[in-house]
C-alpha positions, 0 to 999 in steps of 0.5 A: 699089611693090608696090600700084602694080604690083598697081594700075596694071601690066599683068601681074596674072597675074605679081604674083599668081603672085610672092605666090604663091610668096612664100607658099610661099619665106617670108622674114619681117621678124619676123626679124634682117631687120626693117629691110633693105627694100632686101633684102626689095625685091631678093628679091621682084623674084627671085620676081616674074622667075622667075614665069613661069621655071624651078623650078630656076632659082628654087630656085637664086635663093632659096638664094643670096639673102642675105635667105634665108640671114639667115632660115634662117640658112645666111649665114656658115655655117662647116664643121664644127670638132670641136675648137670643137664648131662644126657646120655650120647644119642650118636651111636643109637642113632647109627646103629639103627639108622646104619647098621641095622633097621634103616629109616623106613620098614622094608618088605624083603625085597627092600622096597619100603612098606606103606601105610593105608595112606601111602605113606612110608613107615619110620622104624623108630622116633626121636623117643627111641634114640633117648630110649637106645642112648641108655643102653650104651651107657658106661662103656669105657676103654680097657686101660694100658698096665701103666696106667692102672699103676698110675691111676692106682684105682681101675675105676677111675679110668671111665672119662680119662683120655684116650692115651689112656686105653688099649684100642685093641681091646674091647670096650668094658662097662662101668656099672657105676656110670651106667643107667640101670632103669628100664628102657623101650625099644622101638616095638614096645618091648622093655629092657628090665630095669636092674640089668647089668651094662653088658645085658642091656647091650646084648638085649638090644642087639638081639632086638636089632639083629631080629628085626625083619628089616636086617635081612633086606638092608644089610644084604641090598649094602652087600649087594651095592659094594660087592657086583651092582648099584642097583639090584632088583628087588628079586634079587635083593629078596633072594639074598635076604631069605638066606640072610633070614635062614640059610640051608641050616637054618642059622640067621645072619650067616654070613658066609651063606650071605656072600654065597648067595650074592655072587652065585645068584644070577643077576650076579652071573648072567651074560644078559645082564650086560647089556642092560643099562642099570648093571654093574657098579661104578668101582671106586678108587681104591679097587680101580687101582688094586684092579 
């Protein structure tokens, strides 16, 4: 599917901008997934309709995506029981932050690190706050094939059973039972309330992370890396993140807007740039052979 698209469709821009972030947002088959090709399928197709969508509309697909929670393990997430020594899985909040969004270190927009008064770089969370993170991806569980619920006769009881089980190209669903419901910190101090449905505190903790200042320089210096040169100034990086933090009409995240400014910048374009030694990008297997 995906070399008849590549080949024969007409919207290359999108398919290069799908791998793009499959690069960035990375499930892999050497993994418990190695043989659900209709899930690998099904989060690929998210990627590919979000190309063009929203940063946060995106964040939110992936981390709802069955495929995502097998691979970073936050599917059948239960809360924390002491008396078991059973703690919520810390994989996904780890990633989300350390990966998808904030990265290790505060960034100034340009993506150079910020300092503190001693020179220092300046960590965006603790080990705290991955405990803190891990809370909020609790209860998520696979949607159940029809069979199954007949099967199983009580829906409920789905939350642990195996992946046989689920429906990998529906979304992740959440199961209050097993969820946490107490408060949780974020890294910048602000309280998820406790009481809060799963989805909720999900949608709290995406909002904080789509809002941080340092999404714009990440993401855009990742997009900038898999899609014209390994290793962009921090002018052009700055750039590509101002219209990731605002774009003409004022809408953050914008992807499209993101992927316009990437290549119609002119670091991207300029004849000059080829004779200098840190231009382009080493291209990898897969675009050196579709090339």
């Amino acid at each position: 599917v995906w070399w008849e698209s590549i080949m024969t469709g007409n919207d290359l821009l999108r398919d290069r901008m799908a791998l793009a972030l499959s690069e960035i947002f990375v499930i892999s088959h050497e993994s418990d997934l190695f043989d659900f090709t209709e899930g690998f399928a099904d989060y690929y197709q998210v990627l590919y309709d979000q190309s063009f969508g929203n940063f946060r509309d995106l964040l939110y697909d992936v981390t709802m995506h069955p495929t995502m929670g097998s691979y970073l393990s936050h599917l059948n997430n239960p809360k924390a029981d002491p008396t078991e020594n059973r703690f919520p899985d810390e994989n996904y909040a780890r990633e989300i932050m350390q990966l998808f969004t904030i990265g290790l270190n505060e960034l100034n927009n340009d993506g150079t690190a910020k300092l503190d008064i001693g020179g220092n770089t300046i960590p965006t969370y603790t080990n705290q706050d991955i405990k803190e993170l891990a809370k909020v991806f609790t209860g998520t569980c696979g949607v159940g094939t029809d069979s199954m619920c007949i099967w199983y006769g009580d829906y409920s009881y789905y939350f642990g059973k195996h992946s046989r089980a689920y429906k990998w190209e529906e979304p992740m669903i959440v199961f209050e039972e097993h969820h946490d419901t107490g408060s949780k910190k974020l890294p910048d101090g602000t309280i998820i309330p406790a009481g809060q449905t799963g989805l909720q505190d999900i949608n709290d903790a995406l909002d904080y992370l789509f809002n941080h200042p340092n999404v714009g320089p990440f993401i855009s210096y990742r997009l900038i890396q898999q899609l014209v040169k390994s290793n962009p100034t921090p002018e052009y990086i700055a750039r590509v993140a101002t219209v990731f933090n605002s774009n003409e009409n004022g809408d953050r995240g914008n992807l499209g807007s993101v992927i316009k400014a990437i290549f119609l910048d002119e670091e991207a374009r300029s004849c000059e740039s080829i004779n200098d030694g840190y231009h382009g990008k080493m291209r990898e297997p897969l675009l050196r052979s579709t090339q």
